[in-house]
MIVOLUM-181338 format. One line per field, with one value per residue (C-alpha): residue number from 1; residue in one letter; x, y, z. Coordinates in steps of 0.5 Angstrom, whole numbers, plus 500, padded with zeros to 3 digits. Each point is the difference from the previous one (the first is absolute). Layout:
N
resi c(NUM|...)
resn c(A|...)
xx c(X|...)
yy c(Y|...)
zz c(Z|...)
This chain:
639
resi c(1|2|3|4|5|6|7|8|9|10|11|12|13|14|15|16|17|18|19|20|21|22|23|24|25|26|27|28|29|30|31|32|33|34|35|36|37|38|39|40|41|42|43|44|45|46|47|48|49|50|51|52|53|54|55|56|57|58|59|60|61|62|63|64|65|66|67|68|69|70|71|72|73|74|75|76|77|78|79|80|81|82|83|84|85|86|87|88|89|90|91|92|93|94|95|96|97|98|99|100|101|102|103|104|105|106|107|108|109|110|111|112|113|114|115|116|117|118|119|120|121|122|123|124|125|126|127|128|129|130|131|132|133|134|135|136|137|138|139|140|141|142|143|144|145|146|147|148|149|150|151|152|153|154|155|156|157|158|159|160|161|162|163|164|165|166|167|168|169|170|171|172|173|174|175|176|177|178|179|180|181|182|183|184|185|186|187|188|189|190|191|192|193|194|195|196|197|198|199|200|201|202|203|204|205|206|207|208|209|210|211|212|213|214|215|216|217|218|219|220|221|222|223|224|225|226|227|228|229|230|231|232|233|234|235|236|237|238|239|240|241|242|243|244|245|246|247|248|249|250|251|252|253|254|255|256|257|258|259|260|261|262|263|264|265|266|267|268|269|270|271|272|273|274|275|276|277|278|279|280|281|282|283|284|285|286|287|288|289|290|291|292|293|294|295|296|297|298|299|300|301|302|303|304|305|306|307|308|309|310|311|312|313|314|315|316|317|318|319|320|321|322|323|324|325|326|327|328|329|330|331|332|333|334|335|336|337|338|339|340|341|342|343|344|345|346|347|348|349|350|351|352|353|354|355|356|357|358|359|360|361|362|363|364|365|366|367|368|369|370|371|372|373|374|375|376|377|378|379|380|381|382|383|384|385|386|387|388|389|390|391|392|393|394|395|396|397|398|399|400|401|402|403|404|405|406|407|408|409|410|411|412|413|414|415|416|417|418|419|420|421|422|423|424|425|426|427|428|429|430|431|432|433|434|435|436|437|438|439|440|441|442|443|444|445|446|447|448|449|450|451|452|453|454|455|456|457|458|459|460|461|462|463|464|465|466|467|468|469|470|471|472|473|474|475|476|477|478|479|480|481|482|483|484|485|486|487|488|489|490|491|492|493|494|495|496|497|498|499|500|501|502|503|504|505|506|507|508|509|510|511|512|513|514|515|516|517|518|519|520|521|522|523|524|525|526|527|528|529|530|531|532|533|534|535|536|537|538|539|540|541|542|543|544|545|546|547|548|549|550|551|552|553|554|555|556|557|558|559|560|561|562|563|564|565|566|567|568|569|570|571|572|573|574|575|576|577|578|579|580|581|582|583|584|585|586|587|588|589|590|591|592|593|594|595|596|597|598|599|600|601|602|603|604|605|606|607|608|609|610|611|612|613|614|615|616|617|618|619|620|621|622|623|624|625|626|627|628|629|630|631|632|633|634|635|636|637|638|639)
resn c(X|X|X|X|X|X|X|X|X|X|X|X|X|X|X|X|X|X|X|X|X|X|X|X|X|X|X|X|X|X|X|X|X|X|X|X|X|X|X|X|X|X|X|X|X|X|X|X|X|X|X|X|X|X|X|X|X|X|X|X|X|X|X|X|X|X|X|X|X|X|X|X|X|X|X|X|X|X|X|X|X|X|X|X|X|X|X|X|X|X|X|X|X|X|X|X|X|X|X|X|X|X|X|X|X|X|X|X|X|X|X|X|X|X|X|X|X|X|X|X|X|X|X|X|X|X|X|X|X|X|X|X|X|X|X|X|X|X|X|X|X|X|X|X|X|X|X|X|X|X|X|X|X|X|X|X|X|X|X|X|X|X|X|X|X|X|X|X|X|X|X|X|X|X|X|X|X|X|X|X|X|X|X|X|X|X|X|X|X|X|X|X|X|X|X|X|X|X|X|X|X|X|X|X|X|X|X|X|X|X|X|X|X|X|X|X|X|X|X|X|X|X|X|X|X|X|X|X|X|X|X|X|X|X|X|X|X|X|X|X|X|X|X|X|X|X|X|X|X|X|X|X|X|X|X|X|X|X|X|X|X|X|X|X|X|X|X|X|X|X|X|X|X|X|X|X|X|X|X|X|X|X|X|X|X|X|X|X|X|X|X|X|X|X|X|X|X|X|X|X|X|X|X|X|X|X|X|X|X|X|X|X|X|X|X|X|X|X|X|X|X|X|X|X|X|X|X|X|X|X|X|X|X|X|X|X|X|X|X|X|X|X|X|X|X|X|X|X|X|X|X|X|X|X|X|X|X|X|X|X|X|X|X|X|X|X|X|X|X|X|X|X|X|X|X|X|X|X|X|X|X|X|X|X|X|X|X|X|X|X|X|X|X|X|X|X|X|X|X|X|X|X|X|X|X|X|X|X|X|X|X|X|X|X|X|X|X|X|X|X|X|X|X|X|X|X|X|X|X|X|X|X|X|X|X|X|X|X|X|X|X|X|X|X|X|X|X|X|X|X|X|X|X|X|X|X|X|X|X|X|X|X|X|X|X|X|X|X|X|X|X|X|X|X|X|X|X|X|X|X|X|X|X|X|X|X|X|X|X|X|X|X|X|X|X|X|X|X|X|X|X|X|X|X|X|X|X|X|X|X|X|X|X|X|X|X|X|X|X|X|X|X|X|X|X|X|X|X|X|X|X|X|X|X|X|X|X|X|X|X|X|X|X|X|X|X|X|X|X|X|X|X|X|X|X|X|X|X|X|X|X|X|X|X|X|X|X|X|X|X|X|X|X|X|X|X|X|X|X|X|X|X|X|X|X|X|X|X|X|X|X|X|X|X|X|X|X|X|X|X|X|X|X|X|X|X|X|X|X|X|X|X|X|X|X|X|X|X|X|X|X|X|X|X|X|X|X|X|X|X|X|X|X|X|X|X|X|X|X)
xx c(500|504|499|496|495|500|497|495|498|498|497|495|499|499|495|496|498|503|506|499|497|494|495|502|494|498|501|495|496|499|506|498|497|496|500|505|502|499|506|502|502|495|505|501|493|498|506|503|495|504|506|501|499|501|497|501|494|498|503|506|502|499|505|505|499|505|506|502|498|505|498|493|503|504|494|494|501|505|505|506|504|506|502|507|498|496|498|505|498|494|498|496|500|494|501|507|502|503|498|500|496|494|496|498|495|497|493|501|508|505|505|506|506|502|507|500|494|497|498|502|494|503|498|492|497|493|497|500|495|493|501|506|498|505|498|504|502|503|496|504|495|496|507|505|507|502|493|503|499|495|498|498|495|500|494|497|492|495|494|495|496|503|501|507|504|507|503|508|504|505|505|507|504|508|506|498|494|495|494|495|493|495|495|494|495|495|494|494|494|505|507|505|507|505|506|505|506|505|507|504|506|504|508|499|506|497|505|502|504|505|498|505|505|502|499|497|499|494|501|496|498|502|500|492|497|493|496|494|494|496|492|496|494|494|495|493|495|493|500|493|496|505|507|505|507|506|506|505|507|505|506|504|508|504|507|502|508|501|504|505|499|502|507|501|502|496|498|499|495|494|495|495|493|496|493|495|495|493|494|495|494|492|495|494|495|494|494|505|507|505|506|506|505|505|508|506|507|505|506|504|507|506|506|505|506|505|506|504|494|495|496|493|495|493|494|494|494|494|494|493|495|494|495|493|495|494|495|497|494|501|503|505|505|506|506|505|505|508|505|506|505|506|506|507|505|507|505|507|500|498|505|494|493|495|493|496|492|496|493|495|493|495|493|497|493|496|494|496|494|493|500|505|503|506|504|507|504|506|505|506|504|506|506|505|506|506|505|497|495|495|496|492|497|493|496|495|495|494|496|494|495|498|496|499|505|506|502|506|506|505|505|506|504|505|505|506|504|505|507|501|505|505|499|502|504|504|507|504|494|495|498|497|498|496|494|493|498|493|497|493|497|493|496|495|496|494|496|495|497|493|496|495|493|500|508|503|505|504|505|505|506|503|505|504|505|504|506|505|505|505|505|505|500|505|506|506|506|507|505|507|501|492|493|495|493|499|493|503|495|493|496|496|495|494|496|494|497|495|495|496|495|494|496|495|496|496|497|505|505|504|505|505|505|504|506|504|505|505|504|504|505|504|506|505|499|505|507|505|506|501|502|495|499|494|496|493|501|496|500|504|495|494|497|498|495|496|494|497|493|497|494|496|495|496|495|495|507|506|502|507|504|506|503|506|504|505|506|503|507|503|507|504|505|497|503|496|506|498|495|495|498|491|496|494|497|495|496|495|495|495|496|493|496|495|495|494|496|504|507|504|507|503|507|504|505|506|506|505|504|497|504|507|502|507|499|502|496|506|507|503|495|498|492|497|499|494|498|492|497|493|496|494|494|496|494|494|495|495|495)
yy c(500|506|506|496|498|507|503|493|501|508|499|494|505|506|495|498|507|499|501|497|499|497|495|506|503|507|505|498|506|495|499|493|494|495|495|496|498|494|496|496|493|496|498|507|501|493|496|506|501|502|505|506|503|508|502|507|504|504|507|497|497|506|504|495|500|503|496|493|494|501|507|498|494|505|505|497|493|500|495|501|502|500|505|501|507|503|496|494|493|500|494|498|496|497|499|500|496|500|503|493|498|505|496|506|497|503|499|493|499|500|505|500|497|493|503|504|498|508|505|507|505|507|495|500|506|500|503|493|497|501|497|499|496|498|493|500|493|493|498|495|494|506|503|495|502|506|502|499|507|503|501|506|499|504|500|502|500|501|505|499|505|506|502|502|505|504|502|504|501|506|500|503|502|502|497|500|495|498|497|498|495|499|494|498|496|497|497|496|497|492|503|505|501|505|503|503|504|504|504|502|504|503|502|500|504|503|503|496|500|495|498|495|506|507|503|507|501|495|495|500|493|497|495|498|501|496|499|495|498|495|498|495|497|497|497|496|497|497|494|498|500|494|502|505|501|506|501|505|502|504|504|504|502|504|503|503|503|497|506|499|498|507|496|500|507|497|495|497|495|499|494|499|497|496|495|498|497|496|497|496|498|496|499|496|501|496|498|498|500|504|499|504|498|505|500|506|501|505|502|505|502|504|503|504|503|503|500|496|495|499|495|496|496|497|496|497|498|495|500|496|499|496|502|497|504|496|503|494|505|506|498|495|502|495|502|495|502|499|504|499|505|499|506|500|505|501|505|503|497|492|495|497|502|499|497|497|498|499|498|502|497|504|499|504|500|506|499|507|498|501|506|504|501|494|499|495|497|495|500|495|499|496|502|494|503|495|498|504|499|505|500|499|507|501|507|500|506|503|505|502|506|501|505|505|505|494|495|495|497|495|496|495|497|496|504|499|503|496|504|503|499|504|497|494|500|507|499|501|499|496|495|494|496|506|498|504|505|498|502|502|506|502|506|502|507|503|505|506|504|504|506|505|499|507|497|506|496|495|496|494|497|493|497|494|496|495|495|497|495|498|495|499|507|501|505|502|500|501|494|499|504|501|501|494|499|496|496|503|505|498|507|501|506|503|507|503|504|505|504|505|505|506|502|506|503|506|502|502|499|494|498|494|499|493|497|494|497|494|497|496|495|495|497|494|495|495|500|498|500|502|507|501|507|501|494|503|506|505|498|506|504|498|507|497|508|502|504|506|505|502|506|501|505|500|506|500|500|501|495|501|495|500|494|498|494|498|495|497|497|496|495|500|494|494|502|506|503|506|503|504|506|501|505|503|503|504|501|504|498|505|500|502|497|503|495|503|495|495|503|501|503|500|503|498|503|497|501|495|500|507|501|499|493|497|493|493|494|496|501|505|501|508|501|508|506|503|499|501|497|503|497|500|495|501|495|499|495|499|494)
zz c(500|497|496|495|505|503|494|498|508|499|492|504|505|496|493|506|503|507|503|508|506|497|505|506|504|499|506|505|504|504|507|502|497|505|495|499|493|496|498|495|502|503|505|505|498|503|503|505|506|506|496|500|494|498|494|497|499|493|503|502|493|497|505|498|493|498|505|500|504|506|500|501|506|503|501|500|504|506|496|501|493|499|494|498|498|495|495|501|504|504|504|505|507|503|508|500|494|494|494|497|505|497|494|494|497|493|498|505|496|505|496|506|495|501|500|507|502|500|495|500|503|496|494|500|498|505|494|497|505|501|507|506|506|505|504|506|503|498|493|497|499|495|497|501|501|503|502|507|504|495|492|497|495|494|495|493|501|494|500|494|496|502|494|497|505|498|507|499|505|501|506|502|506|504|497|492|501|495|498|495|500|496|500|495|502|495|504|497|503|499|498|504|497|502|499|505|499|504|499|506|501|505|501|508|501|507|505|507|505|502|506|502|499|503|494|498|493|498|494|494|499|494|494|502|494|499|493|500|495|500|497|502|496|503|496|504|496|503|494|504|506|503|498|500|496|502|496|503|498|504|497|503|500|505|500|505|504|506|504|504|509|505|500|493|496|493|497|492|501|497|499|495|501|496|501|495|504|496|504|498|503|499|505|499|505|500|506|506|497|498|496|497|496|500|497|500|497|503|497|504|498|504|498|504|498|504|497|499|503|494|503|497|503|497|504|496|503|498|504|499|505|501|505|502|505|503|504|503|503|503|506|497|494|497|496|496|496|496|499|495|500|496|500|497|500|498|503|500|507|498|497|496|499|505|500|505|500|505|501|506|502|504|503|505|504|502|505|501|506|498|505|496|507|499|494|500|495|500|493|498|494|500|494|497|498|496|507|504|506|500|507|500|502|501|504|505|499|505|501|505|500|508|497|494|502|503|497|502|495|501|495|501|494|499|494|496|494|496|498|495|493|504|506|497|494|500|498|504|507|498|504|496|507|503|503|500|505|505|506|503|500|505|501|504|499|501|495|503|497|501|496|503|497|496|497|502|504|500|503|498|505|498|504|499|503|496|502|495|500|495|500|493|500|494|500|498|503|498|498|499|494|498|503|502|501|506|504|506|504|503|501|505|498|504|501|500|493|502|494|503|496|502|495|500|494|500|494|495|506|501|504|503|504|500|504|498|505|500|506|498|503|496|502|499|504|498|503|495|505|507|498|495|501|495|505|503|496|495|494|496|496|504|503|507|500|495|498|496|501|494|500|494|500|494|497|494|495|504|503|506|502|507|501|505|501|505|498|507|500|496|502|494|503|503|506|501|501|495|497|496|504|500|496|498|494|498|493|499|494|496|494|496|497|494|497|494|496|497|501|507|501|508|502|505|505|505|504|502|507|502|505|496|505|499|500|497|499|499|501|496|495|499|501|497|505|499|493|495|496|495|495|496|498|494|499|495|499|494|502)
């Protein structure tokens, strides 16, 4: 994907009529949704009782737009993301674990490569999904590997006879940043098909301080440059009453600078990005069963130079599934199915090219009382790998309304994650004779909630208590002459997760307030050696505290937004010896919106660090001062 592809991306792009985002909901004047939103896979709608699941509103989606999906995760959900700076790899930690240990799944696909086990959150436009829900909590008997502290689900929903919507997006900001969006979306009473576009740029050359230093002149960041574009196609299609079929292709490419660390005085890397990514699916749904058949190919290329290294790596991943729901009657529902996935990779790093097919079997149970009050599910899958011994995993869910405004949740689960292709066969490193992770989750919560009669208060609070531990736990550590991965720690992770909101609405006036807390300990409680220094210690990069508040005040048009966050300590040393001092950020969000007849068009205003706070996310990496973003929506519908 090179010069020539640029140009047939933008010619498609353009001949369509389109140049982003489509599928994107337009500004909300609405500041809470009470509905919840319907979800694609019949599994996290049906088999996930006793998760937590957080999903974001129209409102929020709509404030994102223009950001990618760490940004979205960093701000909105309490999730611990770790960002190398702008625009650079952003991944995110669930509970205390690894990156790898967190399941992305597209539409149902698990898109994590197969490679490092995880997938670069800066990558995802969140313009390019109608639906973003976080399910907290162990759910590899729905996902499989990976899915082991929790799953963020990514979808594409169709809405029919909506006529054909053209929606363009404008937005620009500090540090040379840029970006255009554009969606045409073509809507029939049987067939919905879409296309999306988006083109960012942005030099990110931000002054900072070196705060590892006594310097007085502040640095320029640089070689940091970023350029990405990418479509996605959407096509669904009604063929009758009892069948369904969707053919979607996701192309983008990415060419970034990676700049240089605050101990470094320049760098000449750069990296280049590159996915093709084609999903299939067909459901036949007909009196009490439902059943879906549905396949992807991915193809994710990665190039990094920095001279004289000129490395090249290449995965390719093969998925097909078959699922069958069955509803006995309304209190009893089954689910059966298979899962085939097939990858191959070729690196630099490996002596040969690898290939690994694995085969997964599923079932789940789901009961719901005839009272509506008790709802409860069990869910097992059991994976075959070539030599090697994947654990049966399974997961035990309930939930049980006291009354119509508390209602309690629990969950258990038995979890794993297979290494990765590097962790087993990078060279010089791998080790062929790793053995999956595993390990048991719990959690315990309760949900309150209660509305005035005349519905203009309402308040939420959903805390959770959860319990992780994992044996296996893979790191790498040094050898001889090079670095080794290793199944040497057990990691004990536990804490409370706290979603508070209140809502109040008076004619035109709304406003909301929503806090989100996290206590979380997580440490390693194997002792490798009698003066293991990292024994019964925090795991590094694992905020014990952190949290946010976020005040939104909406009237008629204008829409104004405030949020804080606190980031706690993070060790930088298995002995937490040292560390990263904690900060908090503010951002403040401001836009309008214009609606006439068939046509709306929303403006929007933001500012980032508010308060100029010096800080890092991680070591050495240099983040902006106070900094601005701005842009404009324009959107016409013809029915």
């Amino acid at each position: 994907m090179n010069k020539k592809l640029n140009i047939k991306l933008f010619l498609l792009a353009f001949v369509s009529g389109a140049s982003n985002l489509l599928g994107q909901s337009p500004l909300s004047d609405t500041l809470y949704a009470f509905k919840g939103i319907n979800f694609h896979s019949n599994r996290l709608n049906h088999f996930s009782v006793g998760n937590k699941i957080t999903a974001f509103d129209s409102l929020t989606m709509s404030q994102h737009r223009h950001q990618n999906l760490g940004d979205l995760l960093a701000e909105e959900s309490g999730l611990f993301v770790k960002s190398y700076g702008l625009n650079s790899l952003a991944s995110a930690s669930f509970r205390g674990g690894s990156a790898s240990q967190t399941a992305v799944l597209w539409n149902g696909f698990n898109i994590n490569s197969p490679m490092n086990g995880q997938i670069d959150l800066s990558l995802i436009p969140v313009n390019f999904c109608d639906a973003i829900s976080i399910q907290h909590g162990g759910s590899s008997a729905l996902w499989g590997s990976g899915a082991m502290g929790g799953a963020i689900h990514l979808n594409n929903l169709a809405n029919y006879n909506k006529g054909i919507t053209l929606q363009l997006n404008l937005g620009g900001g500090s540090f040379g940043s840029f970006n255009k969006q554009a969606a045409l979306d073509i809507s029939k009473k049987k067939f919905v098909t879409s296309i999306k576009f988006f083109q960012s740029e942005a030099k990110n050359n931000f002054q900072f301080n070196n705060i590892n230093t006594n310097e007085s002149i502040k640095r320029i960041q640089s070689n940091a440059e970023m350029h990405s574009q990418g479509f996605l196609n959407e096509n669904h299609l009604i063929i009758n009453k009892n069948q369904r079929l969707n053919l979607m292709l996701w192309v983008q490419q990415t060419n970034r600078q990676l700049p240089p660390t605050l101990l470094q005085m320049s760098s000449q890397s750069k990296q280049n990005d590159q996915s093709i990514r084609l999903t299939s699916e067909w459901q036949f749904e007909k009196r009490k069963t439902n059943t879906t058949i549905r396949t992807a190919v991915f193809d994710e290329v990665l190039r990094y130079e920095d001279y004289p290294v000129n490395s090249f790596s290449r995965s390719r991943s093969f998925i097909s599934e078959v699922e069958t729901k069955y509803n006995l009657n309304k209190n009893h529902a089954f689910n059966v199915g298979i899962n085939n996935t097939y990858a191959i990779a070729k690196a630099d790093g490996y002596q040969n090219t690898i290939q690994l097919n694995r085969l997964s079997f599923f079932t789940a149970y789901a009961f719901t009382a005839k009272n509506n009050k008790l709802k409860a599910n069990v869910s097992i899958r059991k994976e075959f790998v070539e030599h090697f011994n994947v654990p049966l995993v399974y997961a035990i869910g309930s939930s049980f309304a006291l009354n119509k405004n508390i209602k309690l949740k629990a969950n258990a689960a038995k979890v794993y994650r297979l290494p990765t292709f590097n962790d087993w066969y990078w060279n010089p490193g791998g080790n062929p004779n790793l053995l999956p992770e595993h390990g048991y989750t719990q959690d315990i919560g309760f949900k309150w909630q209660f509305k005035t009669k005349n519905k203009r208060w309402y308040f939420a609070t959903e805390p959770t208590l959860f319990n992780k531990q994992i044996e296996n736990w893979i790191i790498w550590l040094p050898n001889t002459n090079y670095w080794e991965p290793q199944n040497i720690m057990k990691v004990w992770s536990r804490g409370i997760e706290t979603n508070s909101t209140i809502c109040w609405e008076l004619n035109q006036l709304k406003f909301s307030t929503t806090l989100l807390t996290n206590y979380v300990v997580s440490t390693n409680e194997n002792k490798s050696s009698i003066v293991d220094a990292a024994y019964n210690k925090q795991l590094i990069y694992v905020p014990m505290y952190s949290g946010q508040i976020k005040f939104n005040i909406g009237y008629k048009k204008l829409n104004a937004a405030y949020r804080q966050t606190y980031t706690g300590y993070r060790y930088t040393s298995s002995d937490n010896s040292e560390f990263l001092k904690p900060y908090q950020l503010g951002s403040l969000h401001f836009s309008y919106q214009l609606n006439y007849k068939k046509w709306r068009s929303s403006a929007f205003l933001q500012v980032n660090n508010l308060w100029n706070t010096e800080y890092q996310i991680m070591a050495n990496r240099a983040m902006p001062l106070r900094n601005y973003a701005l842009g404009i929506t324009f959107e016409i519908n013809n029915k």
